[in-house]
C-alpha positions in Angstrom: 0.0 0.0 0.0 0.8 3.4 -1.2 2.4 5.3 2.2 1.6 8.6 1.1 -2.1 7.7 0.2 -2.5 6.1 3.2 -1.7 8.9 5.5 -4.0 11.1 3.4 -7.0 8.9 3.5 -6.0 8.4 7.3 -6.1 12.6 7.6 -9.6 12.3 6.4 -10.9 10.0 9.5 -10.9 12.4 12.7 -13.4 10.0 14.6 -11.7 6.9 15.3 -14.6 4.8 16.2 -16.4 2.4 13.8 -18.9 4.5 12.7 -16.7 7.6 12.0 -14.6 5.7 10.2 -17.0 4.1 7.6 -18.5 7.5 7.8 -15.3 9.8 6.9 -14.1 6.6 3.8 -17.9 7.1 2.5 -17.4 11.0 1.9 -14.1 10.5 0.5 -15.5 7.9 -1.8 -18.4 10.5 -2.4 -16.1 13.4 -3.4 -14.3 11.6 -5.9 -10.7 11.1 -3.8 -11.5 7.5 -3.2 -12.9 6.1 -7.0 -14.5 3.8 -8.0 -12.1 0.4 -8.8 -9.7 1.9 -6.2 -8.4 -0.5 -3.4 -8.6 0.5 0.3 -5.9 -0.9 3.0 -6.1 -4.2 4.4 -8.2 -3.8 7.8 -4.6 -4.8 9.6 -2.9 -2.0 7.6 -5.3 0.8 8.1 -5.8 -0.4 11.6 -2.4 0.3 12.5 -2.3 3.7 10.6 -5.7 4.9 12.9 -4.1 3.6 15.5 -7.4 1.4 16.8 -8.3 -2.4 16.3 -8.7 -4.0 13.6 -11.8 -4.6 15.2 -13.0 -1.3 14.6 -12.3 -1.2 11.1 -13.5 -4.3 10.5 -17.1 -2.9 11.6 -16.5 0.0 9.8 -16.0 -2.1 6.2 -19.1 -4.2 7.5 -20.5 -1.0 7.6 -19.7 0.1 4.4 -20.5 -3.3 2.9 -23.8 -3.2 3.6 -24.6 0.0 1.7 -22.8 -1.4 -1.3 -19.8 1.1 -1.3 -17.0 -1.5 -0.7 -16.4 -4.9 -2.4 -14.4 -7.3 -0.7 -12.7 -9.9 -3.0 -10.9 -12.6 -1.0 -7.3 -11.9 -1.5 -7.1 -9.9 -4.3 -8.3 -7.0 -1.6 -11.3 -4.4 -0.8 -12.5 -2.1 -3.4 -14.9 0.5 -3.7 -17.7 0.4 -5.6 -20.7 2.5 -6.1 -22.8 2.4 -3.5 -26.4 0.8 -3.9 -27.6 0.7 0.2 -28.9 -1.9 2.3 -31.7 -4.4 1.2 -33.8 -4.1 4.4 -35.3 -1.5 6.1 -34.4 -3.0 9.9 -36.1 -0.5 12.1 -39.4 0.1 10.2 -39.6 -3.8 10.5 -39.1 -3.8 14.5 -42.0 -1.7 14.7 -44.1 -3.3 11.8 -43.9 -7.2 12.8 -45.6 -7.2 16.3 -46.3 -10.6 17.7 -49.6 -10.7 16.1 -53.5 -9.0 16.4 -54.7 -7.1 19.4 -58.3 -5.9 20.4 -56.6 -2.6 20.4 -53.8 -2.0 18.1 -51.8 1.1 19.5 -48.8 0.8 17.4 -49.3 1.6 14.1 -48.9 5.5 14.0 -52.1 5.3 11.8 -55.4 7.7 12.1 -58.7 6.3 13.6 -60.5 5.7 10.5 -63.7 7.0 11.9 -62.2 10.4 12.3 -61.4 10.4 8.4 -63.7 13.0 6.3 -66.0 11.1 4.5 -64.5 10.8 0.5 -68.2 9.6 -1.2 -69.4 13.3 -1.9 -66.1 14.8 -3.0 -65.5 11.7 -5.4 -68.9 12.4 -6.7 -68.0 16.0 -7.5 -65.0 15.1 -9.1 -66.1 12.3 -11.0 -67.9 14.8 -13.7 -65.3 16.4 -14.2 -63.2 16.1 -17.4 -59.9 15.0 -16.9 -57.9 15.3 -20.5 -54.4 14.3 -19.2 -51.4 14.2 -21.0 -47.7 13.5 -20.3 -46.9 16.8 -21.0 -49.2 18.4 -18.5 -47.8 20.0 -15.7 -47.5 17.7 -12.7 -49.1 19.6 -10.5 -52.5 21.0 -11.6 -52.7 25.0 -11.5 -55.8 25.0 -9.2 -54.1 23.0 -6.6 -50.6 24.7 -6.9 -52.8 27.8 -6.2 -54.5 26.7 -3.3 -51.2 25.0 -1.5 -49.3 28.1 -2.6 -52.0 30.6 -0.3 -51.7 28.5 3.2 -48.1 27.9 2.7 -45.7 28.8 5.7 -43.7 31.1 3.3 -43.1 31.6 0.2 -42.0 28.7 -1.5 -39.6 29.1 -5.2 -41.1 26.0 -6.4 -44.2 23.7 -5.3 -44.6 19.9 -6.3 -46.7 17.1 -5.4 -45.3 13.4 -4.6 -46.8 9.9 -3.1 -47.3 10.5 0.3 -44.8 12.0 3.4 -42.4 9.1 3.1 -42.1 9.5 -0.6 -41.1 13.2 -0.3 -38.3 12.4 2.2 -37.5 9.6 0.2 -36.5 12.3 -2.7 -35.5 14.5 -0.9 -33.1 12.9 0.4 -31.9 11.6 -2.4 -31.0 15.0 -3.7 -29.5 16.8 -0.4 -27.8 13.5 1.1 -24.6 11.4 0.0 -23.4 8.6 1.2 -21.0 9.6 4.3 -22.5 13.0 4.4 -23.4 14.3 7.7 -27.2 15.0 8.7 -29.1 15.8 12.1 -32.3 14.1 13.0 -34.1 14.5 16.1 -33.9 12.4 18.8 -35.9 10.4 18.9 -37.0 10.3 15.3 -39.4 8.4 12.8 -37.7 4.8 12.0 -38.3 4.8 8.2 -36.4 8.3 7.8 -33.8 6.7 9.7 -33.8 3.7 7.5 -33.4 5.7 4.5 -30.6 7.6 6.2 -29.1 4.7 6.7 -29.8 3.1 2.7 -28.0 6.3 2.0 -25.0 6.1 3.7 -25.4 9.1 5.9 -23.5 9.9 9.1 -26.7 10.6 11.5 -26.0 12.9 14.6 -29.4 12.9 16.7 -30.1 16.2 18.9 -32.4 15.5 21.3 -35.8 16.8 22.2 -37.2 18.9 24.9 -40.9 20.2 25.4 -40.5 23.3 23.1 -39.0 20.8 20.0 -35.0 20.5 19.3 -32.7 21.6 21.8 -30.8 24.5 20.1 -27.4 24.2 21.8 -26.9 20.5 20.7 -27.8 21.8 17.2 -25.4 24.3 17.2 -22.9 21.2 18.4 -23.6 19.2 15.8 -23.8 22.0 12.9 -20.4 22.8 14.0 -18.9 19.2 12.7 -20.1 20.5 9.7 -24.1 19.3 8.5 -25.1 18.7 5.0 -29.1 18.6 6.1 -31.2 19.3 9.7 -34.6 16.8 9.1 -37.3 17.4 11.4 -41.0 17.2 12.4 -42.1 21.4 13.4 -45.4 19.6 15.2 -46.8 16.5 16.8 -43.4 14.9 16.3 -43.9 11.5 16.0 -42.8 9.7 18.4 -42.6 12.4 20.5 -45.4 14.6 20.0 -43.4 17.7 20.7 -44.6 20.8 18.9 -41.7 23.2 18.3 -42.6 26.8 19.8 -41.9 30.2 18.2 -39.2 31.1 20.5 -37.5 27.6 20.1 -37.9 28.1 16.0 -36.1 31.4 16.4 -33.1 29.7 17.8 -33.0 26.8 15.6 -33.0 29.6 12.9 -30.4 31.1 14.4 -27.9 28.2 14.5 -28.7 27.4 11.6 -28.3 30.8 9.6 -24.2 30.1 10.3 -24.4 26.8 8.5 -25.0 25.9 5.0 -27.3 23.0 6.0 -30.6 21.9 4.0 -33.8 22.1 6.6 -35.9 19.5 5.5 -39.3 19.6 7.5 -41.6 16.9 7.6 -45.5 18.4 8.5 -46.8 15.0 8.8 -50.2 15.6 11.1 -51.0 18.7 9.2 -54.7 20.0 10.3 -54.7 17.5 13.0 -52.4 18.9 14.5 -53.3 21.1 17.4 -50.3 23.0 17.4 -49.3 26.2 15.7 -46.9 25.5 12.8 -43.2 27.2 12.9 -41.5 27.2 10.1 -37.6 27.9 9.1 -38.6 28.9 5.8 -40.1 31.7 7.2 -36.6 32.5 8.5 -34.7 30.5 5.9 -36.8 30.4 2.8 -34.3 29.5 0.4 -32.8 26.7 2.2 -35.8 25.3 3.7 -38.2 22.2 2.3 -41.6 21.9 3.9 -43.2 18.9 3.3 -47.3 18.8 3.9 -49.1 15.3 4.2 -52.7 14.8 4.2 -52.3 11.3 4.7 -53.5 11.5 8.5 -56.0 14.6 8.2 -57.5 13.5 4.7 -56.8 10.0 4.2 -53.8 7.8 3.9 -55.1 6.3 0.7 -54.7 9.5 -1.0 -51.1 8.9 -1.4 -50.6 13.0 -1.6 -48.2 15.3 -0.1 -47.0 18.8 -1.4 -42.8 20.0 -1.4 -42.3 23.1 -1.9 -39.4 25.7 -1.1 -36.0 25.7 -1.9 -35.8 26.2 -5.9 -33.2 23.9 -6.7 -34.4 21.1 -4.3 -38.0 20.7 -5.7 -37.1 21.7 -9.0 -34.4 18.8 -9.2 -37.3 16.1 -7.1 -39.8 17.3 -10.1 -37.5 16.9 -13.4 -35.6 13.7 -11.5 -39.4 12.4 -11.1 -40.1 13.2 -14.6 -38.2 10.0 -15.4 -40.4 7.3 -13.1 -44.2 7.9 -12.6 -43.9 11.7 -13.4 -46.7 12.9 -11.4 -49.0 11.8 -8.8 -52.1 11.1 -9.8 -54.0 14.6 -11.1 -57.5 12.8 -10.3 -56.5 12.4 -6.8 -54.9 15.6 -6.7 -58.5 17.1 -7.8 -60.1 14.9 -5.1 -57.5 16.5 -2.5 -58.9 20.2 -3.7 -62.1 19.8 -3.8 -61.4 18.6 0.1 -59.6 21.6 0.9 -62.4 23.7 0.7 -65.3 21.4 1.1 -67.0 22.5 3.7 -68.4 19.1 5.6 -64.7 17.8 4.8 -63.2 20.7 6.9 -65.8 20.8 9.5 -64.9 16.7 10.1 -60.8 17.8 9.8 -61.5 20.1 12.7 -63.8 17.6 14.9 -60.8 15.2 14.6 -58.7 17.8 15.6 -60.5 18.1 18.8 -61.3 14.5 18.9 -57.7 13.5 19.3 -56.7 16.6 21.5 -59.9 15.3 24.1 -58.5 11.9 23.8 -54.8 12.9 24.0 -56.0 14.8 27.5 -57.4 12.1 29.2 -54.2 9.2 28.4 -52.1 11.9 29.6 -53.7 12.7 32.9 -53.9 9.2 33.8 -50.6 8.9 33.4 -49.1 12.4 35.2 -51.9 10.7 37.8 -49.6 7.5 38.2 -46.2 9.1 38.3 -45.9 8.2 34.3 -43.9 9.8 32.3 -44.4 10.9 28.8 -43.8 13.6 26.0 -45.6 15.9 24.1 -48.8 17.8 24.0 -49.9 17.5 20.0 -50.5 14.3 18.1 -52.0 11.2 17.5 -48.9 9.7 19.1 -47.4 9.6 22.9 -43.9 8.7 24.2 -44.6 6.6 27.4 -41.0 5.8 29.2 -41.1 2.2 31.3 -39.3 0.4 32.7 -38.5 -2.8 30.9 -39.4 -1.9 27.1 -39.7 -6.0 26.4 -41.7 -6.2 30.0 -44.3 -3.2 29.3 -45.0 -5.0 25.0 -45.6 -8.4 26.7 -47.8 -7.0 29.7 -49.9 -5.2 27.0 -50.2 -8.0 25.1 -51.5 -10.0 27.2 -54.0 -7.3 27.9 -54.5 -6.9 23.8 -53.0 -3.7 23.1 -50.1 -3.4 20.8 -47.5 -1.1 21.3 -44.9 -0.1 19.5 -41.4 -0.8 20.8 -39.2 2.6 21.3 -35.6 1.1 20.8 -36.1 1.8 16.8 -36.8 5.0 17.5 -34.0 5.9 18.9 -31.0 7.2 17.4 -28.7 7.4 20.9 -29.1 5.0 23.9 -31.8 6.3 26.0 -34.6 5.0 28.7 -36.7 2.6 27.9 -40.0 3.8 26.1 -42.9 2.7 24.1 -44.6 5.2 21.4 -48.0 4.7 22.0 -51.0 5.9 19.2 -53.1 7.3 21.7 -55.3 8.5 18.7 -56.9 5.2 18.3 -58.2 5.0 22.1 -61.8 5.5 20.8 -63.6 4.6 24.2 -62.4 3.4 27.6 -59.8 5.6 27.4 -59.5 6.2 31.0 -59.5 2.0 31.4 -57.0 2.3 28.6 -54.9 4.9 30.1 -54.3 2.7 33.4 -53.4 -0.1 31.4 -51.0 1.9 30.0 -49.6 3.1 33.6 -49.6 -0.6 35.2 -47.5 -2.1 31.7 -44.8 0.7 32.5 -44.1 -0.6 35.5 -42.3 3.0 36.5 -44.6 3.7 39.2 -43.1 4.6 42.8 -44.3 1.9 44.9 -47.6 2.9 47.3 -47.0 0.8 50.3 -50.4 -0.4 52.1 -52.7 0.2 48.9 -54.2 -2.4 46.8 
């Protein structure tokens, strides 16, 4: 092995564990120093150079294995490749294959579908319509670019419309994010966006959560190391439920004005959301990317969520689009603007609204009634911190309530916790709520009572 090139690719590693490693050979593999067909160090050689085990870079080759940017050939040596991520998306599957069906299933993250506007007059209305579609129409249809454009949090350079939430992140992504590339979640964050980060070779640095949304000094920590993109959820953060509040935005903003980082905001509860929404585009328009679903307030089968902001983001998610479906579907985008404005459809978006707010209030004063603690005041979802995270799943289970399990959620070691869709407790929710209380099994003991 080349000395010289050796000591420059070991320059490039500052953090010496595992995962810095794998993350500091992906951006050099991203930037073009380490090519494609080039061979790395044996793990013994560059080992010795980092002065670490060749444990540690063993798990750091694993690491870049299994996102497809290294291929290791027996003895002819270890050479990159282009990178195609992992096959399997491991956390979404923790919190998707539960030990089976419950009475109550509180862990999908899902809306109650009796809160869900009812589609059957709106489909009715847009059913005599005349749709004259053509590949060269605009993805977006003018009426509905109109409509998003006049409730957006700013002023957006460009407006699209994609599949869904997970879609938009999902392109996103792909355009702000390279593999090795350093990018803050919060913490704790939504499993498939971690997933993805993780498909993408990323280098995730989580900054935790308070009550008013992301804690501003630990962003400012980790924009300091240098941040390619800042993902977050401005209300009803799931798992959290955390809505971020003006004077926390205005810090965030702050930190973030003396980096160069992408915002990439994720409105996933939309109008069922309780909370006011705070936006950094309205401080960092052109840098910012709002994502709104109306998956949860609407319905999930729509498959509709609008992107806009940042020009060259949603400009390059549109024309890279134009290349696989190229547009959602314009009928269901008609559906979705005929909803907007329907007035039965917002007067049932509101009574969910209050619906989950009501139901949200009871869960949670049971539990501050049990010495339970929990996050968030916004949501379908709650945070619930227990004990024994395998204890409080089987004690609910035998009870029938599903739960979802909070290790996937997490992006750092933390306490134990469940995230619990409080949304769906539809009756009995007090009954529910000490169910909830008993399966954490974080109570201080009460001597003398039963």
């Amino acid at each position: 092995m080349n000395h010289s090139f050796l000591d420059d690719l070991t320059a490039e590693v500052s953090d010496r564990t595992a995962r810095g490693i794998a993350a500091g050979v992906g951006r050099l593999i991203t930037d073009g120093t380490l090519p494609v067909g080039d061979r790395l160090p044996t793990v013994r050689e560059f080992a010795t150079a980092l002065g670490v085990s060749p444990t540690t870079v063993s798990e750091a080759w694993k690491s870049l294995a299994s996102v497809g940017a290294i291929d290791a050939r027996g003895r002819q040596g270890t050479f990159v490749r282009r990178p195609t991520g992992p096959s399997t998306p491991r956390r979404y599957r923790r919190i998707t294959e539960g030990p089976g069906r419950f009475a109550l299933d509180l862990s999908s993250g899902t809306p109650d579908p009796a809160l869900l506007p009812d589609l059957g007059p709106v489909l009715a209305r847009v059913s005599r319509q005349s749709f004259t579609s053509s590949y060269l129409d605009d993805p977006v249809l003018p009426q509905l670019e109109d409509r998003l454009r006049s409730d957006w949090p700013f002023t957006p350079d460009a407006l699209t419309v994609v599949d869904g939430a997970m879609d938009a992140l999902d392109r996103v992504a792909g355009i702000v994010v390279r593999l090795g590339d350093r990018v803050v979640v919060e913490h704790p964050a939504f499993p498939p966006l971690l997933d993805l980060l993780d498909l993408l070779g990323a280098d995730v640095i989580g900054v935790p959560v308070d009550d008013q949304g992301m804690r501003a000094d630990d962003l400012a920590a980790a924009l300091s190391k240098g941040v390619t993109a800042v993902f977050l959820q401005p209300r009803a953060q799931n798992p959290s439920g955390i809505t971020l509040t003006a004077a926390r935005g205005r810090q965030l903003a702050a930190a973030l004005a003396l980096s160069h980082a992408v915002v990439v905001e994720d409105d996933h509860s939309g109008d069922i959301a309780s909370g006011k929404l705070v936006s950094m585009g309205r401080f960092l328009p052109s840098r910012t990317v709002h994502i709104r679903s109306y998956s949860k307030s609407h319905g999930p089968d729509l498959r509709l969520a609008a992107v806009g902001g940042a020009g060259d983001v949603v400009s390059a998610v549109a024309n890279r689009r134009l290349l696989g479906p190229g547009w959602s579907s314009r009928i269901l985008q008609a559906v979705l603007l005929e909803m907007l404005d329907h007035e039965p459809t917002v007067a049932a978006v509101q009574h969910a609204r209050r619906q989950y707010a009501s139901r949200r209030r009871i869960v949670t004063e049971v539990l501050s009634d049990e010495g339970v603690s929990f996050t968030g005041t916004d949501g379908i979802n709650l945070w619930m911190q227990v004990a024994d995270e395998r204890s409080a799943l089987i004690t609910l289970a035998a009870q029938g309530i599903g739960a979802a399990p909070g290790e996937p959620f997490m992006v750092q070691p933390d306490a134990p916790s469940l995230r619990v869709t409080i949304g769906l407790v539809d009756h009995d929710i007090e009954a529910t709520a000490r169910r909830l209380a008993d399966a954490a099994g974080t109570r201080p003991s009460r001597a003398g009572q039963r």
